[in-house]
C-alpha positions as CSV (number, residue, x, y, z in Angstrom):
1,X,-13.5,-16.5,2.9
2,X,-10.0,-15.1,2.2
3,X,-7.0,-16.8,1.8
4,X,-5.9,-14.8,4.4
5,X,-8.5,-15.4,6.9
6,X,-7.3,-19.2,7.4
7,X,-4.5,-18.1,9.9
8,X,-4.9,-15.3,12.2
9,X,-1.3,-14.1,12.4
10,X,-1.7,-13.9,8.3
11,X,-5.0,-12.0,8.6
12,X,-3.4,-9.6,11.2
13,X,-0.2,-8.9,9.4
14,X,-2.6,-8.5,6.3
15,X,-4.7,-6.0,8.1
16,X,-1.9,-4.4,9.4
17,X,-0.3,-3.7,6.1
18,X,-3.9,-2.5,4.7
19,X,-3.7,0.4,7.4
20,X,-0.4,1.7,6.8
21,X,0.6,4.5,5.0
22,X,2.3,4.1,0.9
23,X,5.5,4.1,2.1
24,X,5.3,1.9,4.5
25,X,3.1,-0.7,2.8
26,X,5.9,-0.8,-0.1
27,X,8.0,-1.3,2.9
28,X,6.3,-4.7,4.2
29,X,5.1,-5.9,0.7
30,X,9.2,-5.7,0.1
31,X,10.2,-7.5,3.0
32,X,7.4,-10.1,2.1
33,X,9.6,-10.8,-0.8
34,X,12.6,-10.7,0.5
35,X,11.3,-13.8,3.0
36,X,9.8,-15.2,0.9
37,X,12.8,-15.9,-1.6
38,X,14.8,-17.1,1.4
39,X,11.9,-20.1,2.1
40,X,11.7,-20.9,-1.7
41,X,14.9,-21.7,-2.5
42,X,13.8,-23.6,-5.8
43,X,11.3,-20.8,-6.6
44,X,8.0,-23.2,-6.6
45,X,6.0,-20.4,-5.0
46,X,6.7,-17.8,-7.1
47,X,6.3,-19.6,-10.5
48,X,3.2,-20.6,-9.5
49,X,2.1,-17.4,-9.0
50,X,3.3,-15.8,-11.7
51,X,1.7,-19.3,-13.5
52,X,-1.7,-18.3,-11.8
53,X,-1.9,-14.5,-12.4
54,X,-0.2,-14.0,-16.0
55,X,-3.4,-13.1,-17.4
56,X,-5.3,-12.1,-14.5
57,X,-6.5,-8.6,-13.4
58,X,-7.8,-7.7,-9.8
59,X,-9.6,-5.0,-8.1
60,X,-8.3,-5.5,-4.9
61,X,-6.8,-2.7,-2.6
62,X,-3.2,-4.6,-2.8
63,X,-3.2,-4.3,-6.2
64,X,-3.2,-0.6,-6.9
65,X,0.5,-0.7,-6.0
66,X,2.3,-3.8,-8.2
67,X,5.0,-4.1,-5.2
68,X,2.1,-4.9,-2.7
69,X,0.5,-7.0,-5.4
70,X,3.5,-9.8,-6.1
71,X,4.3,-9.9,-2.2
72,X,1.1,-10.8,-1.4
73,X,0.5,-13.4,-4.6
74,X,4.0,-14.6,-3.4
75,X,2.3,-15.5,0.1
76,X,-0.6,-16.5,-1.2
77,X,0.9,-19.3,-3.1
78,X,3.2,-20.7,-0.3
79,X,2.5,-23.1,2.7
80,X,0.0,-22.4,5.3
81,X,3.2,-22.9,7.6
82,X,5.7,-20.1,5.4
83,X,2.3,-18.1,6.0
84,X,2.6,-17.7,9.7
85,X,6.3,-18.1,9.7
86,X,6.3,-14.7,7.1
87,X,3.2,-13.0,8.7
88,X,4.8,-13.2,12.2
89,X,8.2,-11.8,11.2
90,X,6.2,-9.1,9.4
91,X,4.6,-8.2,12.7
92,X,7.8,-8.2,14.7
93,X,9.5,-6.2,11.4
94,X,6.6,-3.7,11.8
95,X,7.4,-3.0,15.9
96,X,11.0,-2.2,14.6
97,X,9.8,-0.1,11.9
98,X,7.6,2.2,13.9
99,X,11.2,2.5,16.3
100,X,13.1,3.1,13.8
101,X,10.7,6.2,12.7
């Protein structure tokens, strides 16, 4: 199983991300990290991840782009809770988005 499979509003904001264009992947993965900073004010999160993936290299279709890649090591490393609470306002970011468009 995925990390991301745990919690369905992750798995759909995930999948969501996977089938969207370059642009607006860079887009999401951005505003990823954008929340993300604001919910780790002491930056626990994100030196873990960058603790946990130093030396490793991935196949994965996120990591082809390294934007797409932090933003989703970023989430992976956080709370189940910060997990939904990101996914769901990548969801509702993605509605205005496509309006915006």
């Amino acid at each position: 199983m995925r990390w991301y499979d745990v919690e369905p509003n992750v798995y759909m904001a995930i999948s969501m991300i996977e089938c969207a264009g370059p642009n607006a992947q860079v887009k999401y993965a951005e505003y990823i990290i954008k929340l993300i900073k604001e919910k780790d004010i002491e930056l626990n999160y994100i030196k873990n991840s960058t603790k946990n993936n130093i030396t490793k290299q991935y196949k994965r279709w996120y990591d082809k782009n390294p934007i797409i890649s932090r933003a989703f090591t970023y989430l992976k490393e956080t709370t189940q809770q910060i997990q939904k609470e990101v996914a769901l306002s990548v969801l509702a970011y993605k509605n205005e988005y496509e309006l915006s468009m």
